[in-house]
C-alpha positions as CSV (number, residue, x, y, z in Angstrom):
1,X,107.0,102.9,58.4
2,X,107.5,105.4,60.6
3,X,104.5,107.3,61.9
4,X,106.5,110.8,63.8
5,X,108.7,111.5,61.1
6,X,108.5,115.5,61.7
7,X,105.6,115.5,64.1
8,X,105.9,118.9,65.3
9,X,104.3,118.4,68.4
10,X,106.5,115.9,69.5
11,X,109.6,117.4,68.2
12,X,107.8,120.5,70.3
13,X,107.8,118.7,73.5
14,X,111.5,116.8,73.2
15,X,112.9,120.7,72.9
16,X,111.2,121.7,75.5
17,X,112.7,118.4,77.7
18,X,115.8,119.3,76.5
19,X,115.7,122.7,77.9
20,X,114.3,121.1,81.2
21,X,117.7,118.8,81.1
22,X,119.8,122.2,80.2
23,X,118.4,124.1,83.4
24,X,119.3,121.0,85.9
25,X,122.8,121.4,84.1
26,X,122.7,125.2,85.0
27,X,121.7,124.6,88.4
28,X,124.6,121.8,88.8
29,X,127.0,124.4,87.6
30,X,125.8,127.5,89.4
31,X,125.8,125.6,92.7
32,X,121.6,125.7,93.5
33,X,120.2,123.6,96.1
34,X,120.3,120.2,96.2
35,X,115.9,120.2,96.5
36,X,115.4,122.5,93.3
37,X,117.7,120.2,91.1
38,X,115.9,117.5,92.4
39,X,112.6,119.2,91.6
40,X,114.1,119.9,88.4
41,X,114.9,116.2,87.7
42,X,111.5,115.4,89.1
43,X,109.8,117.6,86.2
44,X,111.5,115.8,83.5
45,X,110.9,112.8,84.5
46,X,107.4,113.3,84.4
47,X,108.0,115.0,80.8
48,X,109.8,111.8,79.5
49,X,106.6,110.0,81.1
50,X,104.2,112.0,79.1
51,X,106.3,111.7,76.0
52,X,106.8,107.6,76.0
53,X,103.1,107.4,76.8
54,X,102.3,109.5,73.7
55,X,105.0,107.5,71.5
56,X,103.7,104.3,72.6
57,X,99.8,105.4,71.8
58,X,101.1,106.0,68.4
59,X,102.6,103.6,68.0
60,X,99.5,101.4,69.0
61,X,97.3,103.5,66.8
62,X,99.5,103.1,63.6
63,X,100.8,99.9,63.7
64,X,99.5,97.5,66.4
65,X,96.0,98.3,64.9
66,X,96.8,97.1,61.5
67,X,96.6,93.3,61.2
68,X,99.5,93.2,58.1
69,X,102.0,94.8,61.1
70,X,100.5,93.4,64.6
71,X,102.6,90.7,65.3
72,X,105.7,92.8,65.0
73,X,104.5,95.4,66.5
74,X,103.4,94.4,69.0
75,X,106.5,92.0,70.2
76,X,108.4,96.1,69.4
77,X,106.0,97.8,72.0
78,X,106.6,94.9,74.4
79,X,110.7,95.0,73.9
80,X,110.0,98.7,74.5
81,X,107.9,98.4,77.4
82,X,109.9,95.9,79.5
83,X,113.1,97.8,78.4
84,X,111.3,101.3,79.8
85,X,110.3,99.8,83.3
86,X,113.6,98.4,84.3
């Protein structure tokens, strides 16, 4: 079961990493320099950072936690995990 169906927090922050992702495009386009793009790409970076680390903590929370899901689960997060720091 899904535990962030409509979590309005999270769906908060992916819009706001979208709108990050949207500037760097506007930047690209309008020609800016090279060090604010790469600033830019720096932020949401650190945004995607702070968002996995929040999915992952539920994900812990709702279903590594309960013993009837745990195995799963927790082979999931790894899958995730290695997959993430490639």
């Amino acid at each position: 079961m899904a535990h962030i169906k409509n979590d309005k927090k999270i769906l908060v922050r992916v819009r706001r990493i979208r709108g990050q992702i949207e500037s760097i495009e506007r930047s690209i386009e309008n020609g800016n320099d090279c060090y604010a793009v790469l600033q830019q790409t720096a932020a949401v970076r650190g945004a995607l950072g702070g968002l996995m680390a929040e999915l992952i903590e539920g994900h812990i929370r709702h279903h590594v936690n309960d013993p009837a899901e745990r195995e799963q689960a927790t082979g999931e997060l790894m899958q995730i995990v290695r997959s993430y720091l490639r």
